[in-house]
N, C-alpha and C positions, 0 to 999 in steps of 0.2 A: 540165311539161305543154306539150307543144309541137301536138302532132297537134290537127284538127279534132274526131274521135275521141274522143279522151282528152278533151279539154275538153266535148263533151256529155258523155261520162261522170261527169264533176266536176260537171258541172250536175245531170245525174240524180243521183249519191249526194246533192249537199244536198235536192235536192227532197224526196227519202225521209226523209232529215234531219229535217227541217221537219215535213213529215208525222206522225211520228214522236213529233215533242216536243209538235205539235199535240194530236193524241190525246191522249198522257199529260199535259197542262198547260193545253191550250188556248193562244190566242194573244191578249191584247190588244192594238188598232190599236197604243197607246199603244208597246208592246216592241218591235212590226213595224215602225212608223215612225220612231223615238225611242228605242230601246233606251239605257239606263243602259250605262256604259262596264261590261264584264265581263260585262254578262249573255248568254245562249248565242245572241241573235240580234244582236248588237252585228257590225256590218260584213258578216251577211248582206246584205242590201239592194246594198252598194254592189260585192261579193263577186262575188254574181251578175249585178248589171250586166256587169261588166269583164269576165267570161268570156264572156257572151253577144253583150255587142260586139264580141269577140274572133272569133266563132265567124262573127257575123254578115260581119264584116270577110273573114275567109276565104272564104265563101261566095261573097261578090261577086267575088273574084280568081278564084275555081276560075270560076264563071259570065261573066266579062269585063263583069260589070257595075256601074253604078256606085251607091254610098248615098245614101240621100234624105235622113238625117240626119247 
């Protein structure tokens, strides 16, 4: 995954993901925040940080501007 592209892409497949497992399971704060190692939302959280600061990072280069975080 190298593209800006491809990485919202990644971001949207988990989104539907999510969505997804939402619907059929529902979400406890408790799995979303806190997930038990193994269970299906374990390292979303930190997953979709790193790709979105990823994208965000590129944005600012393509825009010559610079991050407030």
């Amino acid at each position: 995954m190298s593209s800006k592209a491809d990485k919202i892409a990644e971001m949207i497949k988990m989104q539907k993901e999510f969505i997804a497992y939402e619907h059929e399971n529902g979400v406890d704060p408790k799995d979303y925040f806190t997930p038990e190692a193994g269970h299906k939302l374990d390292g979303y959280r930190d997953k979709y940080q790193e790709i979105s600061a990823s994208v965000a990072e590129i944005a600012h280069g393509e825009a010559g501007s610079k991050e407030f975080f």
